[in-house]
Backbone of each chain as ProteinMPNN parsed JSONL, in Angstrom:
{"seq_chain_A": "XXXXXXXXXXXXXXXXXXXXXXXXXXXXXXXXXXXXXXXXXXXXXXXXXXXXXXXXXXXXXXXXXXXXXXXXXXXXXXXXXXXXXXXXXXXXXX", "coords_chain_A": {"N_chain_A": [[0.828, -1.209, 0.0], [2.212, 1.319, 0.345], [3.376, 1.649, -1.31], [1.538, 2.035, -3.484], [0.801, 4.441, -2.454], [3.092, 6.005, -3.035], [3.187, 5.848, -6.286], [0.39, 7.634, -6.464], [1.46, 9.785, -5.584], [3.679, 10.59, -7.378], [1.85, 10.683, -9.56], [0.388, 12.371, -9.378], [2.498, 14.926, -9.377], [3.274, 14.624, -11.989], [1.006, 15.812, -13.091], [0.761, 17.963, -11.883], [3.295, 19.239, -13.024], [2.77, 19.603, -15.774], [0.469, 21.144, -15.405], [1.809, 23.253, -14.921], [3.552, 23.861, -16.722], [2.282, 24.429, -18.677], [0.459, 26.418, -17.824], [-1.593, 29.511, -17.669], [-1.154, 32.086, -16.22], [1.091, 33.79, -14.47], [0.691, 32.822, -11.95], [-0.905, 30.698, -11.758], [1.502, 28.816, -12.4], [2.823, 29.408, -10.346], [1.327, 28.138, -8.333], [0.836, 25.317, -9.138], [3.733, 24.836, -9.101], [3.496, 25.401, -6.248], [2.572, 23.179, -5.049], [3.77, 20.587, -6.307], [5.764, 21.304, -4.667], [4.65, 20.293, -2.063], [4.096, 18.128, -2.541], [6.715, 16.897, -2.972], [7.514, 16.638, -0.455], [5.861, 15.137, 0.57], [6.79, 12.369, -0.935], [9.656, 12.359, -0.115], [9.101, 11.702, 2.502], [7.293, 9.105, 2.534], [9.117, 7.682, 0.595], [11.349, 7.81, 1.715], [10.8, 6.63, 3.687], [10.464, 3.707, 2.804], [12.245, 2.977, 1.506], [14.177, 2.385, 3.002], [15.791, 4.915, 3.365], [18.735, 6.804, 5.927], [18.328, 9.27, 7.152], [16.032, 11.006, 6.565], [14.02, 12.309, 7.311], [14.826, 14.485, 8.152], [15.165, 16.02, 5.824], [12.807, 16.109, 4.898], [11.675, 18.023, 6.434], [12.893, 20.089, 6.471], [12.412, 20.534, 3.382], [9.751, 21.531, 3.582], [9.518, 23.595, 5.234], [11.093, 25.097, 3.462], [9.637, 25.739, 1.404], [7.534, 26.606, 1.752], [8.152, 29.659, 2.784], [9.745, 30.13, 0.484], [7.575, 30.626, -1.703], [5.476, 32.067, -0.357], [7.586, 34.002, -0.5], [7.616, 34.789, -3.166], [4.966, 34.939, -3.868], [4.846, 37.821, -2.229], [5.994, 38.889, -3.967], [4.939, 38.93, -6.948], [2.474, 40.382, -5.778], [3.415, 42.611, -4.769], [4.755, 44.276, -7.383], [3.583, 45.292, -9.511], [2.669, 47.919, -8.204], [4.746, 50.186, -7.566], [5.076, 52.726, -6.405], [2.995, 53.277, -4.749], [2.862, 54.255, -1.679], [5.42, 53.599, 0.739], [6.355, 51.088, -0.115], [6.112, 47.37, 0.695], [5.802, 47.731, 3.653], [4.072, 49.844, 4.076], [1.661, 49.053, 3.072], [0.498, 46.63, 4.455]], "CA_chain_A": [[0.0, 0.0, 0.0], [2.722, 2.384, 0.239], [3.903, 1.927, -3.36], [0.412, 2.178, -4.295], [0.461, 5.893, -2.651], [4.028, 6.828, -3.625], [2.602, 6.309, -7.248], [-0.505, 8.522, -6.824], [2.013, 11.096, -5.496], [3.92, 10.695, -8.702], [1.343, 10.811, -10.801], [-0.169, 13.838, -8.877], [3.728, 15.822, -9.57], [3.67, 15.075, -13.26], [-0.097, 16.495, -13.759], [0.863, 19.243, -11.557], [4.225, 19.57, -13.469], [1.908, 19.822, -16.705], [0.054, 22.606, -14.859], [3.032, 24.553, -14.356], [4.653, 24.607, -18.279], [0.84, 24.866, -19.379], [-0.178, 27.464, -16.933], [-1.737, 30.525, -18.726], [-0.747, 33.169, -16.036], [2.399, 33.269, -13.57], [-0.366, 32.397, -10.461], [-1.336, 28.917, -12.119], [2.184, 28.448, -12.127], [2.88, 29.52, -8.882], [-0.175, 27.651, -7.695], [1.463, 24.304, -9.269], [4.656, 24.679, -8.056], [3.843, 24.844, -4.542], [1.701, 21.606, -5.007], [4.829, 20.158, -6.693], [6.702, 21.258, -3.538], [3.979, 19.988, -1.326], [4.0, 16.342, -3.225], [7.898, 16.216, -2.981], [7.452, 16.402, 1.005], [5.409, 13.293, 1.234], [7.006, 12.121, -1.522], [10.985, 12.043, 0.287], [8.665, 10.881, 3.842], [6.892, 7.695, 2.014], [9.817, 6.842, -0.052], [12.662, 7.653, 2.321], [10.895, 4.918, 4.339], [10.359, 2.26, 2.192], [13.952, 2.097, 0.916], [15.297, 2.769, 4.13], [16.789, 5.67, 4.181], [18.904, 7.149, 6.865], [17.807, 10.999, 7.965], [15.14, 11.318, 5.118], [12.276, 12.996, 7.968], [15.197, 16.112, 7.885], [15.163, 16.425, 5.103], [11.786, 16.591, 4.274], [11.037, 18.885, 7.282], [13.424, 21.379, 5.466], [11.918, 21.055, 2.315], [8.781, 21.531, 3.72], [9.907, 25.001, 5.722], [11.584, 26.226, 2.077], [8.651, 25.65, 0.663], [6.503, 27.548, 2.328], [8.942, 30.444, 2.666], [9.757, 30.54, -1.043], [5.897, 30.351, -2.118], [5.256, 33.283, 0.19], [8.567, 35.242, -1.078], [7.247, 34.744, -4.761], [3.636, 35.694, -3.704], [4.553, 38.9, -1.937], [6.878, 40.125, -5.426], [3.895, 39.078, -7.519], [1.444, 41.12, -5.385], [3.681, 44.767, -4.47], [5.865, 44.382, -8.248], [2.888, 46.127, -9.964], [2.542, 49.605, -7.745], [6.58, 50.371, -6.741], [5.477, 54.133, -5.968], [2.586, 53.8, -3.619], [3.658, 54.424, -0.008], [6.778, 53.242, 0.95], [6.548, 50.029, -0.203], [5.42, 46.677, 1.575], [5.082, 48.038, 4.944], [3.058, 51.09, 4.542], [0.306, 48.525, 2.617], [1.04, 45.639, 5.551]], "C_chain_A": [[0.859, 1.255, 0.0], [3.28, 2.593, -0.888], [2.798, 2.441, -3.94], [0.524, 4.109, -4.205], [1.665, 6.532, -2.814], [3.864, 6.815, -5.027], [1.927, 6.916, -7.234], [0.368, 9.523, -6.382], [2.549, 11.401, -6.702], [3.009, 10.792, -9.737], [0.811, 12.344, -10.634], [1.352, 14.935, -9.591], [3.501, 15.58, -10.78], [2.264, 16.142, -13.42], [0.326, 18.126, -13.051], [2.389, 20.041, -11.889], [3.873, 20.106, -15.123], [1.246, 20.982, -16.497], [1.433, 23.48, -14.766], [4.278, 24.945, -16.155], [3.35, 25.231, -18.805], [0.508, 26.267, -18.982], [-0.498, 29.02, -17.872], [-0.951, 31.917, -17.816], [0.512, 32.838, -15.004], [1.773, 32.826, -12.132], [-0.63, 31.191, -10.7], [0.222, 28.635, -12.042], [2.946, 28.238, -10.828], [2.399, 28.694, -7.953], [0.788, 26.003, -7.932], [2.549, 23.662, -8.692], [4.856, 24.386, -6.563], [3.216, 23.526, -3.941], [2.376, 20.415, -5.418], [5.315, 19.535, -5.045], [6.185, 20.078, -2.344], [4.4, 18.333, -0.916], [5.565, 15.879, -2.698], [8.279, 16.193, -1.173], [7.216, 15.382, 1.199], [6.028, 12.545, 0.322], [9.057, 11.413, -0.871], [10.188, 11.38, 2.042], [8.086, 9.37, 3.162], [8.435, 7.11, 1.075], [11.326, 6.417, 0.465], [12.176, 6.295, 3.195], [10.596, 3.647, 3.698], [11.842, 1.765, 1.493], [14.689, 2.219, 2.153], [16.441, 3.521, 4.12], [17.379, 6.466, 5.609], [18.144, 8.404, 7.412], [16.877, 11.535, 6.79], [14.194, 12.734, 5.748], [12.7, 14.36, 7.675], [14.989, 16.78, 7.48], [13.695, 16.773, 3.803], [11.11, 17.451, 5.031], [11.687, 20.497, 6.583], [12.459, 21.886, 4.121], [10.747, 21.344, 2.392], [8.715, 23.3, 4.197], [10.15, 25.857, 4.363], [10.61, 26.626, 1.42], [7.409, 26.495, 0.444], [7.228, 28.863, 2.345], [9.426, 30.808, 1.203], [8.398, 31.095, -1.842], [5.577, 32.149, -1.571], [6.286, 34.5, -0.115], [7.734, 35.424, -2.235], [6.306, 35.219, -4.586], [3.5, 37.036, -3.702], [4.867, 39.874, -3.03], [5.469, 40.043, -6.173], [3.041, 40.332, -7.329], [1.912, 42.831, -5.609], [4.632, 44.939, -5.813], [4.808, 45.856, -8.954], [2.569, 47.747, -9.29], [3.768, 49.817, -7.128], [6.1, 51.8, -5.817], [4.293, 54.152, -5.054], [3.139, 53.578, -2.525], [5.203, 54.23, 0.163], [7.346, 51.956, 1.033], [5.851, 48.784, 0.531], [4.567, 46.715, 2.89], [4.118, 48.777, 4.948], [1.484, 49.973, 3.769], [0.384, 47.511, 3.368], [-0.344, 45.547, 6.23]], "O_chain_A": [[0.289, 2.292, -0.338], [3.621, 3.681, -1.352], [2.923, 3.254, -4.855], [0.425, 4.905, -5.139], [1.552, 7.758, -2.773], [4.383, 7.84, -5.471], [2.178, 7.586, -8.235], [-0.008, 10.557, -6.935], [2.09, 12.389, -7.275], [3.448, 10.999, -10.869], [0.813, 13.238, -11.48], [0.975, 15.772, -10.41], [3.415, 16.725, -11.222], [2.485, 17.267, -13.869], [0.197, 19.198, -13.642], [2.728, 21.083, -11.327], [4.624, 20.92, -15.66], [1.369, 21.884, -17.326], [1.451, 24.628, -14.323], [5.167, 25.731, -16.483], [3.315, 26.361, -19.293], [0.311, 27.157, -19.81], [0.341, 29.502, -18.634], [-0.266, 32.717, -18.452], [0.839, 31.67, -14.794], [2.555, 32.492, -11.243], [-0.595, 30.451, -9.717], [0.233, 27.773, -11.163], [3.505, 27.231, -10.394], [2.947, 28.512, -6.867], [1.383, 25.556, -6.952], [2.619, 22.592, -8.085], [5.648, 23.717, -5.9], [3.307, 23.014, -2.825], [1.921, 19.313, -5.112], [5.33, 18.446, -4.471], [6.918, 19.234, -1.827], [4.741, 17.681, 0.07], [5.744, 14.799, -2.136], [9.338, 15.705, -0.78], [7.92, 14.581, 1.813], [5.866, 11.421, 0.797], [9.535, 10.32, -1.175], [10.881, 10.584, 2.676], [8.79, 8.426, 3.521], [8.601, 5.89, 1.063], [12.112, 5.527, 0.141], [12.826, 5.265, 3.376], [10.533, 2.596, 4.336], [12.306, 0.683, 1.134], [15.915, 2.117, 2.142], [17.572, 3.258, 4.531], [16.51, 6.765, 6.428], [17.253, 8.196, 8.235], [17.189, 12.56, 6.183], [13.802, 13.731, 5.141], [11.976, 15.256, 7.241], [14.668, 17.905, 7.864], [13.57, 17.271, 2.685], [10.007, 17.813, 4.623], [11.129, 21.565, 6.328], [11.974, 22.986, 3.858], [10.257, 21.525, 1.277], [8.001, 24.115, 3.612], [9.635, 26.951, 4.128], [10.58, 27.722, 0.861], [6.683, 26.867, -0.477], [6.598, 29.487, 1.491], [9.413, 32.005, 0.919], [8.479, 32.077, -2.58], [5.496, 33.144, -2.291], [5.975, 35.687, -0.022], [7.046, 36.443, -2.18], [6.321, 36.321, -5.134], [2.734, 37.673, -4.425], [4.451, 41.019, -3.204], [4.77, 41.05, -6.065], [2.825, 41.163, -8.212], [1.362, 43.787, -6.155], [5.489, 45.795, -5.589], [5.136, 47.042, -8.924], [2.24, 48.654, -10.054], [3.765, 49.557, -5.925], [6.611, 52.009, -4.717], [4.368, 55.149, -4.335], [3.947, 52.657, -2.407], [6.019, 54.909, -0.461], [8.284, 51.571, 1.731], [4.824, 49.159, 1.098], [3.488, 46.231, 3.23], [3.2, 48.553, 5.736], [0.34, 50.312, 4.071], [0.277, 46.749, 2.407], [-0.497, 44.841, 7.227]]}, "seq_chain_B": "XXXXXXXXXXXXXXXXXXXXXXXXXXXXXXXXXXXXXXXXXXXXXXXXXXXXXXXXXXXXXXXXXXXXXXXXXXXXXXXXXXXXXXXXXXXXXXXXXXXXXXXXXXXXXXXXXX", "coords_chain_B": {"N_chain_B": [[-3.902, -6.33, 17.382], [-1.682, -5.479, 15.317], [-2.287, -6.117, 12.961], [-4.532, -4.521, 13.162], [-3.956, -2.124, 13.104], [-2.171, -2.362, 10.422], [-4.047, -2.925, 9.054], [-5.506, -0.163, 8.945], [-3.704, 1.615, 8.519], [-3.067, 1.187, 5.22], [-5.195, 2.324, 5.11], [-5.548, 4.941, 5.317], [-3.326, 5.636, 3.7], [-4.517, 4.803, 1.32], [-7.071, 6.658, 1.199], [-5.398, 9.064, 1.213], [-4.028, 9.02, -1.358], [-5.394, 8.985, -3.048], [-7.261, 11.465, -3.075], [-5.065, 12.478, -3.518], [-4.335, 12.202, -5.892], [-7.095, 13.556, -7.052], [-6.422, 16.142, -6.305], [-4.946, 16.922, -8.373], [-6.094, 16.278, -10.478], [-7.748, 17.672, -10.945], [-6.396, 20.258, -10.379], [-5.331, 20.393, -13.074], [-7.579, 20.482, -14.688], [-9.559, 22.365, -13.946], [-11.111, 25.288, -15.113], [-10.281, 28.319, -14.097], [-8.244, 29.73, -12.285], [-8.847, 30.156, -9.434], [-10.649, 28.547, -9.225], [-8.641, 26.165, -9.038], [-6.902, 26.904, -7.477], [-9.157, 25.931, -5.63], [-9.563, 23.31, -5.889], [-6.962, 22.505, -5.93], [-5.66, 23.51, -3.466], [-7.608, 22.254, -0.896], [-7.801, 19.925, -1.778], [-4.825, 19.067, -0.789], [-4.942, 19.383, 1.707], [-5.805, 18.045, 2.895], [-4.965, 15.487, 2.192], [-1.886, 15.352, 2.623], [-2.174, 15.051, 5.775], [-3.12, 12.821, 5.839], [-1.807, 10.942, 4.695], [0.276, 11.194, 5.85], [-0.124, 10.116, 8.044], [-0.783, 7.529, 7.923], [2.11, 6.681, 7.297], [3.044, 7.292, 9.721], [1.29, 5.147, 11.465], [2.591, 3.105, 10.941], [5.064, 2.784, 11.018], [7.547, 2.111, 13.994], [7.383, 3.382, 17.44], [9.582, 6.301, 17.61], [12.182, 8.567, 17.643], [12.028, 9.217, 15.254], [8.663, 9.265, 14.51], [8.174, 11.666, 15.836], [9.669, 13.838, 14.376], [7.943, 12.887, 12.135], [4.874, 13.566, 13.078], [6.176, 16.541, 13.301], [6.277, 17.584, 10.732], [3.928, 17.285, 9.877], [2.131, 18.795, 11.512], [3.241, 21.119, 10.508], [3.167, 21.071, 7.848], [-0.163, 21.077, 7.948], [-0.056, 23.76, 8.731], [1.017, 25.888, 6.905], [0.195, 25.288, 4.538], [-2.92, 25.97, 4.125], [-2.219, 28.584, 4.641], [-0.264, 29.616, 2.886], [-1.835, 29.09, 0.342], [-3.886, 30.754, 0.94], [-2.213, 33.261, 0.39], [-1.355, 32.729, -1.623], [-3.956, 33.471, -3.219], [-5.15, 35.824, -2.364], [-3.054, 37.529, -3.534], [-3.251, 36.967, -6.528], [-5.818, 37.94, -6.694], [-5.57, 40.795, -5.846], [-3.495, 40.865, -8.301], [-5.02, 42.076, -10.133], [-6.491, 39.738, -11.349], [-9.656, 38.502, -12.064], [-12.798, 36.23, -10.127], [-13.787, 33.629, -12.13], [-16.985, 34.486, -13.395], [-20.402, 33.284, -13.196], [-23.553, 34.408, -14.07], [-26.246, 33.773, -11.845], [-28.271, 35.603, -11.059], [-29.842, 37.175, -12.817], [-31.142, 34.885, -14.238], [-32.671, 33.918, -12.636], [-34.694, 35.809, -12.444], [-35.545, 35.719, -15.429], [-35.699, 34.346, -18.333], [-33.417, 32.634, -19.644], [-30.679, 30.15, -18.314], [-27.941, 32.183, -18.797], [-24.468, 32.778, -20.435], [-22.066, 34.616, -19.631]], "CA_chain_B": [[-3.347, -5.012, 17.196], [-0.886, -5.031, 14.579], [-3.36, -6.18, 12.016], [-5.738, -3.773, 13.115], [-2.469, -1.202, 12.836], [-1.379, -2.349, 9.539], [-4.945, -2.249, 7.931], [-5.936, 1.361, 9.166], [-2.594, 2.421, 7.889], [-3.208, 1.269, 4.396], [-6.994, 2.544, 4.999], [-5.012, 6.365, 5.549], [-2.427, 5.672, 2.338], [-5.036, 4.457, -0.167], [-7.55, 7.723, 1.117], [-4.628, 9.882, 0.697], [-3.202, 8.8, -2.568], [-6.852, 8.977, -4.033], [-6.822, 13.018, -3.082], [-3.636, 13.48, -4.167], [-4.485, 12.421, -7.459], [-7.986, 14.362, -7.351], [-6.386, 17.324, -6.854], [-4.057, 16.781, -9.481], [-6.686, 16.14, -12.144], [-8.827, 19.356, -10.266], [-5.608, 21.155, -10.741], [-5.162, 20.465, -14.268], [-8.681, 20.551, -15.508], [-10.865, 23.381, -13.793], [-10.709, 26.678, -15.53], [-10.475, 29.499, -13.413], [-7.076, 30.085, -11.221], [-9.714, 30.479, -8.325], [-11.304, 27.091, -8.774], [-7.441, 25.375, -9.351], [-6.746, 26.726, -6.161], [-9.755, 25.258, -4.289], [-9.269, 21.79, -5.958], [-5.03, 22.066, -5.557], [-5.42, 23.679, -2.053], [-8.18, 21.647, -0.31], [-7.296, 18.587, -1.572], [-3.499, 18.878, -0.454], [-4.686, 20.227, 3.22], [-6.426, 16.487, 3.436], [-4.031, 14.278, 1.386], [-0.973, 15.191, 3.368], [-2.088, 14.504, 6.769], [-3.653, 10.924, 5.815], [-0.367, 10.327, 3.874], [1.556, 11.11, 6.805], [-0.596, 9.718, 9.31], [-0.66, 6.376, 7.3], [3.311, 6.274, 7.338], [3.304, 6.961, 11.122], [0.891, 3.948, 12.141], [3.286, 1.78, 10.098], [6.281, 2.788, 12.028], [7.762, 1.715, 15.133], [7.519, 4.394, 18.198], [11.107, 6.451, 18.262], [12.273, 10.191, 17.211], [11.223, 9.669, 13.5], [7.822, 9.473, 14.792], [8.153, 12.724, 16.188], [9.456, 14.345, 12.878], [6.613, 13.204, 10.799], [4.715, 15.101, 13.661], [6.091, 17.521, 13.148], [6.012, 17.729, 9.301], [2.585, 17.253, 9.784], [1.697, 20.156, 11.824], [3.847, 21.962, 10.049], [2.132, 20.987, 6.889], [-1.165, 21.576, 8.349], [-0.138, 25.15, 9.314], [1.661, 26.137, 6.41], [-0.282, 25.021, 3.605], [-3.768, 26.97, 3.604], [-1.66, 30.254, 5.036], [0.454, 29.653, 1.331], [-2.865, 28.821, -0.758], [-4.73, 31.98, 0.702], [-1.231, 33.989, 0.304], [-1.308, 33.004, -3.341], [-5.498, 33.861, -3.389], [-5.055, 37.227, -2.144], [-1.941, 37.801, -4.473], [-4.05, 37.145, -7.5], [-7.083, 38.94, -6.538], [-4.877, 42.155, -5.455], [-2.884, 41.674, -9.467], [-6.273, 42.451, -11.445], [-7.193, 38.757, -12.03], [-11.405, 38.088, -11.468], [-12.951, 34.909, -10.926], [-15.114, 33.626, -13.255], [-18.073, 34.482, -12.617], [-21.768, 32.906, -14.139], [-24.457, 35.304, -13.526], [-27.589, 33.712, -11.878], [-29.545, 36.489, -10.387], [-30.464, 37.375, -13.899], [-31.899, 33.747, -14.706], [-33.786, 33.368, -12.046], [-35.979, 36.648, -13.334], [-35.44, 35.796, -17.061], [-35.805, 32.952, -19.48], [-32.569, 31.345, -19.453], [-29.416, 30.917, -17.877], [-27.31, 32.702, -19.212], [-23.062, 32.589, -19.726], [-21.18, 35.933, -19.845]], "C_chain_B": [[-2.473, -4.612, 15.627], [-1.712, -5.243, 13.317], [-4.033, -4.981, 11.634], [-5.085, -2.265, 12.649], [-2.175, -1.306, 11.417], [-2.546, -2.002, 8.166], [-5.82, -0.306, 8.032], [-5.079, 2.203, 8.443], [-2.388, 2.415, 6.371], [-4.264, 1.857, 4.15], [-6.291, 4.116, 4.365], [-4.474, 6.382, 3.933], [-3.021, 5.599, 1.619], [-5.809, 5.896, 0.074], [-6.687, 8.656, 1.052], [-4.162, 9.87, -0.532], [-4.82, 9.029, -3.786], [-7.354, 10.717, -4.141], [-6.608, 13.532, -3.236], [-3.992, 13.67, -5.49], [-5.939, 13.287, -7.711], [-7.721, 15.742, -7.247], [-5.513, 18.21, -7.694], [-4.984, 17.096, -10.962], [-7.451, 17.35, -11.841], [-7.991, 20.22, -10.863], [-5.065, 21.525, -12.102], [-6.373, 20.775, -14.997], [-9.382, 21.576, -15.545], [-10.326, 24.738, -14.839], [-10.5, 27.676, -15.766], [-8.948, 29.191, -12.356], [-7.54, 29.68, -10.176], [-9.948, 29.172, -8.271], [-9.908, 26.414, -8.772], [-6.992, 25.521, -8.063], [-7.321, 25.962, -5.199], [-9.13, 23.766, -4.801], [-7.674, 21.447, -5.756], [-5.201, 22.404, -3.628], [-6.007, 22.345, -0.65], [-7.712, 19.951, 0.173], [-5.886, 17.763, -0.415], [-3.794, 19.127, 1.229], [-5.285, 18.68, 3.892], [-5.434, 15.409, 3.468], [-2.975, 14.429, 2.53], [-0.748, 14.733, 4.724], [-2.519, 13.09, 6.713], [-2.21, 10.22, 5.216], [0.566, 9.86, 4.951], [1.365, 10.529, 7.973], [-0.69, 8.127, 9.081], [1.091, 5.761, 7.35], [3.604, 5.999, 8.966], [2.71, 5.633, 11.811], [2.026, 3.095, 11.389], [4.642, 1.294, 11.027], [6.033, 2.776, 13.388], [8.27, 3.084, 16.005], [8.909, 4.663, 18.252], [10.574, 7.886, 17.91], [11.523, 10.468, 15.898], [9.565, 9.897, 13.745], [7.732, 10.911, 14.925], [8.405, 13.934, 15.504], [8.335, 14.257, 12.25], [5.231, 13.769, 11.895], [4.67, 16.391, 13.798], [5.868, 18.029, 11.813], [4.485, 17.805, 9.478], [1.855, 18.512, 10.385], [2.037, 21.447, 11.034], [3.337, 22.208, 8.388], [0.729, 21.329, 6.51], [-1.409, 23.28, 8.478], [0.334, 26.552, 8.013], [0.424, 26.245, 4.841], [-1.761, 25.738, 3.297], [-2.713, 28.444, 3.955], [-0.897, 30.673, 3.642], [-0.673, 29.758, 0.129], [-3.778, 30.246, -0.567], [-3.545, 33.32, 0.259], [-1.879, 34.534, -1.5], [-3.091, 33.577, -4.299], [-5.569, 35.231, -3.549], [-4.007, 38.131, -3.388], [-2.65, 38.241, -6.11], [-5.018, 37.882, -7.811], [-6.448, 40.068, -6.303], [-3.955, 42.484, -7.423], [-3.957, 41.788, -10.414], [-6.862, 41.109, -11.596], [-9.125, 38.51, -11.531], [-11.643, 36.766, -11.525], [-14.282, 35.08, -11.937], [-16.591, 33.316, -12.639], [-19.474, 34.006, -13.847], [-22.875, 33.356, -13.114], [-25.571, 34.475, -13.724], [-28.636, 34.274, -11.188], [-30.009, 36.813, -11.967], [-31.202, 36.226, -14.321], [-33.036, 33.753, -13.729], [-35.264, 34.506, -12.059], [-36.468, 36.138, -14.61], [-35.48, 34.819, -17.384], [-35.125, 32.385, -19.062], [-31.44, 31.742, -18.789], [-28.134, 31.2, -19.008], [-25.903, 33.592, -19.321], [-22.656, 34.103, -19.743], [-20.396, 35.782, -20.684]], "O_chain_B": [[-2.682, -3.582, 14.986], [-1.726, -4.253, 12.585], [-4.185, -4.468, 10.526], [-5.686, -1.448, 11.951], [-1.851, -0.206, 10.971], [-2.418, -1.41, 7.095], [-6.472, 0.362, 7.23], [-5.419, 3.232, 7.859], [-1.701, 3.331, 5.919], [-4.507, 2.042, 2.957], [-6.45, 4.439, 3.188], [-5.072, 7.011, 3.061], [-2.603, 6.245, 0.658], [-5.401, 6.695, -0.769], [-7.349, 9.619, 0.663], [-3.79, 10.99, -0.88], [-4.963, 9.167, -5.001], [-7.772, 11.161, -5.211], [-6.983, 14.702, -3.327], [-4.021, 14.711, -6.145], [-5.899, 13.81, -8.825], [-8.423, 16.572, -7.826], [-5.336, 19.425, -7.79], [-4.761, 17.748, -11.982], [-7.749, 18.032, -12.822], [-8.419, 20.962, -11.748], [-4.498, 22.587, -12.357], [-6.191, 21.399, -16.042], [-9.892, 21.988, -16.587], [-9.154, 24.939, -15.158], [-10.431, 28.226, -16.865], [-8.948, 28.14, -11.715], [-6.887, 28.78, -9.647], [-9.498, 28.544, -7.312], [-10.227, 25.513, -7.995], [-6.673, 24.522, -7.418], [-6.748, 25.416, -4.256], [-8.291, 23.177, -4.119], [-7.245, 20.327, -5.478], [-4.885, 21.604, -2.747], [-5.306, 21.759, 0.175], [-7.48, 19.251, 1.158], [-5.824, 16.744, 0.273], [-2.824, 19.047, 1.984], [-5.206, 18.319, 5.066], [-5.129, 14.66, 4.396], [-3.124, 13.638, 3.461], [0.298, 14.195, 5.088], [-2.209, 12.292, 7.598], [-1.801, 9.075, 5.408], [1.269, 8.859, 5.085], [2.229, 10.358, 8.834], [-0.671, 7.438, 10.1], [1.308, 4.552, 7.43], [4.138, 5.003, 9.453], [3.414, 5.02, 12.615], [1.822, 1.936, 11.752], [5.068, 0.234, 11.485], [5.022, 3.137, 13.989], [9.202, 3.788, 15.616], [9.657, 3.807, 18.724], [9.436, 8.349, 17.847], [10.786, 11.384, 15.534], [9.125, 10.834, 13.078], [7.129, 11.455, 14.0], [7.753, 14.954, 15.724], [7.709, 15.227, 11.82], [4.491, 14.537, 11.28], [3.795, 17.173, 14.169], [5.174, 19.045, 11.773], [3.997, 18.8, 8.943], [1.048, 19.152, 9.71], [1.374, 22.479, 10.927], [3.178, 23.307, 7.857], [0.328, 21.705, 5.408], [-2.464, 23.907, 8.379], [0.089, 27.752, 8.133], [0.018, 27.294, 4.339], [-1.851, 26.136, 2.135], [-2.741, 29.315, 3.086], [-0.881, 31.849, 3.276], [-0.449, 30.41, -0.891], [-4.299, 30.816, -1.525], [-4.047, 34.349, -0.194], [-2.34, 35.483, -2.134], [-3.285, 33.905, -5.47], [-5.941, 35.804, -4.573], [-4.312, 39.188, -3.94], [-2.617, 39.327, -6.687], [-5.194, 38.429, -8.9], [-7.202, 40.823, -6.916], [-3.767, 43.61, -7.885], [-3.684, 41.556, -11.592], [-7.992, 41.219, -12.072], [-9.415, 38.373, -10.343], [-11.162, 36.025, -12.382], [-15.136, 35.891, -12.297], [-17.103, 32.482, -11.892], [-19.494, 34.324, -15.036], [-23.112, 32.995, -11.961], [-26.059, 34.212, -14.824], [-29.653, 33.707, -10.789], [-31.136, 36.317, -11.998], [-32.189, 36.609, -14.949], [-34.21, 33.6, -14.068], [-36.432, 34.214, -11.802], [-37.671, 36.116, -14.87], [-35.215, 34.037, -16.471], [-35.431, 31.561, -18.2], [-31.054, 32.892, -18.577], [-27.622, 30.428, -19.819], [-25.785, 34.673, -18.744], [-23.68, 34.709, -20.059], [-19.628, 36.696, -20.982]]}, "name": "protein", "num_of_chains": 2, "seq": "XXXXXXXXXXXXXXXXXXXXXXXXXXXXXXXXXXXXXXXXXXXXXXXXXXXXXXXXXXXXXXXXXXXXXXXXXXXXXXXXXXXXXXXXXXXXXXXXXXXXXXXXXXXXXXXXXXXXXXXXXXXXXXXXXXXXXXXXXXXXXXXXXXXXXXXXXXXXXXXXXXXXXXXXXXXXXXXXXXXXXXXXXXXXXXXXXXXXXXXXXXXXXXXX"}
């Protein structure tokens, strides 16, 4: 059963790797990517344990932190790239 | 016990892996940003804790336990606060959702798309 759901994770990353060349605006891509990211979390926890690897959980607790932290960098440029000159930037619209 | 342990834990893996892929094909198919989000977000805020909660019954009580714990909260906590990030983001750069007007049908003949 755990092969069964480290394939639906893989199959989930290509469709949502398909979403992300397809994507019509840079938000569907965005959107994909972090569902990518998401997948490759459970993706290094189900597979680091079935082959037995050593320190796999680390390393998917990291990629899980970046993940979220990248997603939300990329979000906030998206959102304040379009008006540079109101206020004083991020904070004053915060 | 371990039976009862080993089939709950495939119960978790097969309802997670069935999720994953629904909001895979959600995420590829719908066709609105807005709806791609609910079917990528929702799905993923389910899938991951059955995924991970399915690996933990499997394993034997130590520290790793306590990692995918924490991944899991951390997953839990992380993951709508990123999906409404990227909601707000969109709705703040001009995008609309799509919208199908039915206060006008339900006066008028038919429904009718925009």
């Amino acid at each position: 059963m755990l092969t069964a759901a480290i394939v639906a994770i893989l199959v989930t990353m290509f469709l949502a790797l398909i979403r992300t060349f397809l994507g019509p605006t840079e938000y569907d891509r965005m959107l994909a990517a972090n569902s990518f990211g998401t997948k490759t979390v459970l993706l290094i926890a189900l597979g680091g344990y079935a082959l037995s690897w050593n320190s796999f959980l680390d390393v998917a607790l990291l990629y899980a932190l970046l993940n979220f932290v990248g997603t939300i960098a990329v979000m906030r440029f998206f959102e304040y790239r379009n008006a540079p000159e109101e206020g004083n930037g991020p904070e004053s619209a915060a | 016990m371990t039976a009862v342990l080993e089939s709950l834990s495939s119960l978790c893996l097969l309802l997670g892996g069935v999720l994953c892929i629904t909001g895979g094909v959600g995420l590829l198919r719908m066709p609105d940003f807005f709806s791609r989000v609910h079917a990528s977000g929702v799905t993923d805020t389910l899938a991951a804790p059955l995924l991970l909660i399915g690996l933990l019954l499997q394993m034997e009580w130590s520290l790793d336990s306590v990692k995918v714990i924490l991944i899991l909260m951390l997953v839990l906590a992380t993951n709508p606060t990123a999906t409404h990030a990227m909601a707000k983001a969109t709705l703040h750069g001009g995008q609309q959702p799509l919208v199908f007007d039915d206060e006008e049908s339900t006066g008028g003949e038919d429904t009718s798309k925009p």
